[in-house]
C-alpha positions in Angstrom: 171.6 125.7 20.3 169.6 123.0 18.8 166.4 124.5 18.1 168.2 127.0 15.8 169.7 124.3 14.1 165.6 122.7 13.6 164.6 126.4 12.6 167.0 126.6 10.0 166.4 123.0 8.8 162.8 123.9 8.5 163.7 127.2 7.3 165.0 125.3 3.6 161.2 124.6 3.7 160.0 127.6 4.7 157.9 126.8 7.7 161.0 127.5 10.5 158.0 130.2 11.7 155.9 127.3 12.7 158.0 126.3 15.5 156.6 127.2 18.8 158.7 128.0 21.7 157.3 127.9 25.7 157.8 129.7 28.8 157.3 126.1 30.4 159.2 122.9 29.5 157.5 120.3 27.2 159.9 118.1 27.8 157.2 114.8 28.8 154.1 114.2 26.6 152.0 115.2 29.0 154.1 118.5 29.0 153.9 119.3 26.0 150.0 118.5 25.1 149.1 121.0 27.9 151.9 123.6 26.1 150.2 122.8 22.7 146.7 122.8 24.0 146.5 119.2 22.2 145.4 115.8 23.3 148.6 113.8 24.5 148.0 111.2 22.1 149.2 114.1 19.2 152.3 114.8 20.4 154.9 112.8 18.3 157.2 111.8 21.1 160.6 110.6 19.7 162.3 108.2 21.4 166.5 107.2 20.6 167.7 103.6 20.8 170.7 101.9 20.6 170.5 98.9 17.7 173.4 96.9 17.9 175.6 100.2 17.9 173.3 102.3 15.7 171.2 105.1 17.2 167.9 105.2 15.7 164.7 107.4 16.2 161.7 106.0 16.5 158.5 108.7 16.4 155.8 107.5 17.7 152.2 108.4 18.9 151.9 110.3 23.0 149.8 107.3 24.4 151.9 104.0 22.7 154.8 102.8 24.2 157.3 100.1 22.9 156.3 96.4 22.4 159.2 94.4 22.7 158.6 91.6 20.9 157.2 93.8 17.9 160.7 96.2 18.4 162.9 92.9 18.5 161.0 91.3 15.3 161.3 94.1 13.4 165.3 95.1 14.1 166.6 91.8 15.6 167.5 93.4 18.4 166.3 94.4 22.1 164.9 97.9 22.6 167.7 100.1 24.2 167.4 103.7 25.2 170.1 106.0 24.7 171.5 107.0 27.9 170.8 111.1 28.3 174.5 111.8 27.8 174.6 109.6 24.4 171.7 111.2 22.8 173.4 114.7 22.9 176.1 112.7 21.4 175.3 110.8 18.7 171.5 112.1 18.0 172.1 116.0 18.3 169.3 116.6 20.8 168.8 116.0 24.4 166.4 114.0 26.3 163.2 116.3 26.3 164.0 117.7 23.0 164.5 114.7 20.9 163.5 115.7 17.6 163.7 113.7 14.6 165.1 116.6 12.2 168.7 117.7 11.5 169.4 114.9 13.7 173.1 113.9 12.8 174.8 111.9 10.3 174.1 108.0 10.0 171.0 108.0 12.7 168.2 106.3 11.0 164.3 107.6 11.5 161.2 105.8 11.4 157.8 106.4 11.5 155.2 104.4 14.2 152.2 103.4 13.1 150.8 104.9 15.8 150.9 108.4 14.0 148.8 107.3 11.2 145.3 108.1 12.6 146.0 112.0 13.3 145.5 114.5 10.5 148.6 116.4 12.2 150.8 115.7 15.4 153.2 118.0 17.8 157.0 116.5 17.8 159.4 118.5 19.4 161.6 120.9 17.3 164.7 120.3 19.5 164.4 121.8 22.6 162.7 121.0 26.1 160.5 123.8 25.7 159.2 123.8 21.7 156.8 122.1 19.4 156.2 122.3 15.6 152.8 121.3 14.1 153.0 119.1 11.1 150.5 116.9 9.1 151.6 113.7 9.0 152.6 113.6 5.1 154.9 117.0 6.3 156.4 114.5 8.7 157.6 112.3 6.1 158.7 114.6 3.9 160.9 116.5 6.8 162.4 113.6 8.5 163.8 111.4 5.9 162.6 109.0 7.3 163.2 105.2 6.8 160.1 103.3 7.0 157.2 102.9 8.7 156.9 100.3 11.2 154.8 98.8 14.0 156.7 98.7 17.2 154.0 99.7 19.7 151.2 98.9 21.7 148.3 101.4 24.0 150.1 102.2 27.4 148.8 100.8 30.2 
């Protein structure tokens, strides 16, 4: 199950006990900030993308969503989701859980600037129904991460 593969990937850190499991699904933002008690902005939604037959993760901030022309400047590439079936596949997680630790081999994190102005944020810890609290330094250091980069914009 994949959030036993997060809590021992957090467990080399010793904080696998922060994960947070629900009795309801967090699979949406919105989801999860009422699970967390948080504001929806917090939760460090990660989203998987297809570039030019790479997955990547991009985490980003709960009220951002992806600016194409920022996305394409920044990769060369259009902004593709990963069909549900392809994130099991070639990210580890499925849609709802998307996390961006012990994802698998040769899929590429980054960080959206969108994260920057929290002290800590909620991303998921693999599953439809978890969480894990970080501070955004702690998210660095877990995700090995690439870069950070500026690929969004406010919703709406």
């Amino acid at each position: 199950m994949s959030i036993e593969k997060v809590k021992s990937y957090l467990g080399q850190f010793g904080i696998a006990d922060r994960v947070m499991e629900f009795p309801e699904s967090s699979a949406t933002v919105e989801l999860a900030a009422a699970a967390v008690g948080c504001e929806p902005a917090r939760i460090a939604k990660t989203l998987s993308l297809d570039v030019n037959g790479q997955a990547i993760l991009v985490v980003a901030a709960g009220d951002v969503k992806l600016d194409n022309a920022k996305f394409r400047q920044q990769f060369s590439a259009k902004a593709k989701m990963l069909a549900p079936g392809d994130a099991i596949s070639r990210v580890g997680f499925a849609v709802g859980g998307v996390c961006p630790f012990a994802v698998n081999e040769g899929v590429s994190v980054y960080l959206d600037n969108s994260l920057k102005r929290f002290e800590s944020v909620f991303p998921s810890a693999g599953s439809s129904n978890s969480a894990v609290e970080m501070a955004v330094p702690e998210l660095e250091q877990y995700t090995n991460y690439i870069s950070w980069v500026d690929v969004t914009k406010p919703k709406g």
